[in-house]
C-alpha positions in Angstrom: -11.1 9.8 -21.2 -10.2 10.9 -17.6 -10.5 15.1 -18.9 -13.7 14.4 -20.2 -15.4 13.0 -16.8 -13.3 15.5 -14.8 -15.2 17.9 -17.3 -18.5 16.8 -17.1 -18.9 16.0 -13.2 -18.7 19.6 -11.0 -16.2 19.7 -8.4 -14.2 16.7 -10.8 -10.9 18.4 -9.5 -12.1 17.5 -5.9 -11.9 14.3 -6.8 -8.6 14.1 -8.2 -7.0 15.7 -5.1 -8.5 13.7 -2.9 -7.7 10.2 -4.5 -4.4 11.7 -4.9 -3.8 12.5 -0.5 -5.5 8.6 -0.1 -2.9 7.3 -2.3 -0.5 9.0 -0.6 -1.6 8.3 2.8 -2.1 4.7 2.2 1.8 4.6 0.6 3.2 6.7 3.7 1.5 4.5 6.2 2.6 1.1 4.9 6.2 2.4 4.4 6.2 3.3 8.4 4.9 -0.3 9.1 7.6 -2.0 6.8 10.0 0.7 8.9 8.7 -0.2 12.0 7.8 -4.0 11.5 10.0 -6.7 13.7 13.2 -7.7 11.3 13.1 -11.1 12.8 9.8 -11.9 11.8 10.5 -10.6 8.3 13.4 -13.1 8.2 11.6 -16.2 9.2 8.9 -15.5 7.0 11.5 -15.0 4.0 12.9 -18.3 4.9 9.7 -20.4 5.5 9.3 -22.1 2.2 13.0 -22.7 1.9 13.1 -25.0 5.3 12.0 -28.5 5.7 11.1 -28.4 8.9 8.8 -31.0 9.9 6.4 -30.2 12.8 4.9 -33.7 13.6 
């Protein structure tokens, strides 16, 4: 399926390449926020639904 609209639209191999660098961009840039992202606030959030904290 994918070969035959690569064949049919000109310049299909463009296409491929450059959905290819967006995919990789967009991975590369969310892995540098997870790197870079504060740990403590990762923490909280992971224990948010476990705590019964009331905030009345």
């Amino acid at each position: 399926m994918f070969k035959q609209f690569i064949d049919k639209v000109s310049g299909g191999e463009w296409y491929l390449i450059t959905s290819l660098w967006i995919f990789l961009v967009f991975f590369i840039i969310v892995g540098i926020m997870l790197i870079r992202s504060n740990k403590n606030h990762i923490a909280y959030m992971s224990r948010l639904p476990l705590t019964d904290e009331k905030n009345d």
